[in-house]
N, C-alpha and C positions, 0 to 999 in steps of 0.2 A: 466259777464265773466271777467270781465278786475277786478273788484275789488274785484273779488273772487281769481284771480290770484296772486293779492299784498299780501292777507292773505296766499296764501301758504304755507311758512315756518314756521308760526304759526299751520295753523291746522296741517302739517304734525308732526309736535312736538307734540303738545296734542293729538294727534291721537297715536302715536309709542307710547308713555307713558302709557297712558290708557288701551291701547290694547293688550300692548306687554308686560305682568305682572311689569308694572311702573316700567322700566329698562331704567336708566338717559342716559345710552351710546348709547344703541338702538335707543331714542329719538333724542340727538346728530350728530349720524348717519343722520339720515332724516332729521335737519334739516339743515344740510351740503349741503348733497344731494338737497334739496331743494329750497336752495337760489342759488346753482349752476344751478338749470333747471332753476329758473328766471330770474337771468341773461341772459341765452343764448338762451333761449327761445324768450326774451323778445326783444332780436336784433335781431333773426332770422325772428320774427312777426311783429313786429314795427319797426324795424331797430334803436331802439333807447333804451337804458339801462338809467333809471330814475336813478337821483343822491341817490336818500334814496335807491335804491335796490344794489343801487355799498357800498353803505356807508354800510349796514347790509351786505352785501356777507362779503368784505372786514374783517369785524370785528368777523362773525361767522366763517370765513375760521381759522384767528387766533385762538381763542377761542373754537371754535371747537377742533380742529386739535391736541389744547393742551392739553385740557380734552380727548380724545382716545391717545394719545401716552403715558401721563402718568399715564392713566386710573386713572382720578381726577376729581370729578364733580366739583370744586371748580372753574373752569375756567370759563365753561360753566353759571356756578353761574354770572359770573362776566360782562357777554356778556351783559344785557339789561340794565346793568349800564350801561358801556362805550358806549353804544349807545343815552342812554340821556343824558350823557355828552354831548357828540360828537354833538349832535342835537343845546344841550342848549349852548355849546362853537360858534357854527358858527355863531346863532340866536344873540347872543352874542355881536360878531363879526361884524355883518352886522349893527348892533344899531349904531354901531361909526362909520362903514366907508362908510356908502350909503347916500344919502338923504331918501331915499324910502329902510325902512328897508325890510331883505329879508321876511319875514313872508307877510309885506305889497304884495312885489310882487308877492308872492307864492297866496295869497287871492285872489289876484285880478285876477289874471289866472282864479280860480277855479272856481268866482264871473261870468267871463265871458261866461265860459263853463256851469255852472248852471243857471243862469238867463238871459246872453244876454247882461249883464252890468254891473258896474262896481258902489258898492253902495259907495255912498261920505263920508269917514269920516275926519276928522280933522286931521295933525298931529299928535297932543299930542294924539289921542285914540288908532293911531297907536303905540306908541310908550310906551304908557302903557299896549297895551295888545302882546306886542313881550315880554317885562321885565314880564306879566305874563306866558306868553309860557314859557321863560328862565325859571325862580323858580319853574313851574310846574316838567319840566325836572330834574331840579336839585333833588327835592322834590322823584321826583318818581323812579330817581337813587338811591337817598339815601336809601329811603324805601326797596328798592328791596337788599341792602347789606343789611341793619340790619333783614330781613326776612331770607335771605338767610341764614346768618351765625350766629343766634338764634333760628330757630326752623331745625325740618327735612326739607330733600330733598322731602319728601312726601308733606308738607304742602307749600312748597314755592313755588310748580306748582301749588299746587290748589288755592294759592292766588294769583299767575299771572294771573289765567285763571279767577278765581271771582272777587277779588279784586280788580287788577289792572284793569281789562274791569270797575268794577262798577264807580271804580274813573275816570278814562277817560271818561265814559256818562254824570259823573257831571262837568266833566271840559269844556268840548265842550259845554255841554248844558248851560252852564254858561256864556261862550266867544259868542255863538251865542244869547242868550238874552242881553248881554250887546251892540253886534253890533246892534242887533234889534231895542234897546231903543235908539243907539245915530246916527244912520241913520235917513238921511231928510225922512221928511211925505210923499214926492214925491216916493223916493225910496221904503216907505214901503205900497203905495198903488200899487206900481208896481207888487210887490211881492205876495201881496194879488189877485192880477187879474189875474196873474198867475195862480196861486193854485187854484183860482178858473175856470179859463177856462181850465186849465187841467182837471178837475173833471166833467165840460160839457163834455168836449171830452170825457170820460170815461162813463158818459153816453148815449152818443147820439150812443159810441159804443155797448153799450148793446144794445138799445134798437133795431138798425138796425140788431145783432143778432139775435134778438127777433124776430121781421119781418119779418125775412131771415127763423128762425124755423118754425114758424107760414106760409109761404107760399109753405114750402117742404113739411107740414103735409098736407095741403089744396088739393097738388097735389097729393102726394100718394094717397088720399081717393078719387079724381077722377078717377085716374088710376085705383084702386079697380074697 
């Protein structure tokens, strides 16, 4: 639910596009419309508006607002750039003035909430893969203006929606293989024991389902 929620304004955008004979303002509309329900949705549920969803309202409200008034896709063009700037500036930012750059702390949160702990890596791994995040960002802003203002409006949504998801699978999958390799052995038997008594419990759940069928059918046919 919850991280069906953060993609909102994306599906609502590929959604109005596709649906609504690939009409850019229509699309715009919704996804106005739609970082605005996340926001206030998101304090009215949580009580709490996450920094990236203030960061993308913020930035779509502008951009938005500018592409319908001067009826110019050109703006709206310009929104997921300034967003991985904006990303890759702060990521940036946090390199020089924290000890614990912010990407570290942001990990580490998520580290918590996903496995229980907090996997150990060195400074320097920190600190080379924030300056990967940064370039990525940068890399995938640039990309998104020279797509945008060298082919159609037709083809620049569908290479956000293929291309940009494809490159983002390989860049995450790429930063979690390289945590994976320079994490202690401790941590990545942890990880594996995990994964694996989750997959007991997923069994043991079927199989008391099983059980469970198996002893309703028993009783119907005595009840017969």
């Amino acid at each position: 639910m919850k991280q069906l929620f953060d993609y909102l304004p994306v599906i609502v955008f590929f959604g109005l596009y596709f649906l609504g004979g690939r009409d850019i303002m229509l699309a715009t509309w919704g996804i106005l419309i739609a970082t605005t329900v996340q926001v206030t949705f998101g304090w009215l549920i949580w009580r709490k508006v996450q920094k990236m969803h203030l960061i993308v309202f913020v930035i779509t409200l502008i951009f938005g607002s500018m592409t319908l008034f001067f009826n110019n896709d050109v703006f709206i063009k310009w929104r997921p750039s300034i967003i991985s700037f904006t990303l890759g500036g702060v990521l940036l930012l946090g390199h020089f003035l924290r000890e614990r750059n912010l990407l570290q702390r942001l990990c580490e949160s998520l580290m918590v909430s996903g496995f229980g702990f907090v996997v150990a890596l060195s400074r320097r791994d920190w600190s080379l893969l924030n300056i990967a995040f940064v370039l990525y960002f940068v890399f995938i802003g640039a990309l998104n203006l020279y797509i945008a203002f060298n082919f159609s409006t037709d083809f620049w949504v569908n290479f956000k929606l293929f291309g940009f998801t494809a490159l983002q699978m390989v860049f995450y999958i790429s930063v979690f293989a390289y945590v994976f390799k320079k994490m202690p052995e401790e941590d990545r038997k942890r990880i594996m024991k995990q994964d694996s008594s989750a997959e007991s419990a997923d069994g043991n759940d079927q199989t008391t389902s099983s059980d469970n069928e198996k002893k309703d059918d028993h009783a119907v046919r005595d009840h017969q």
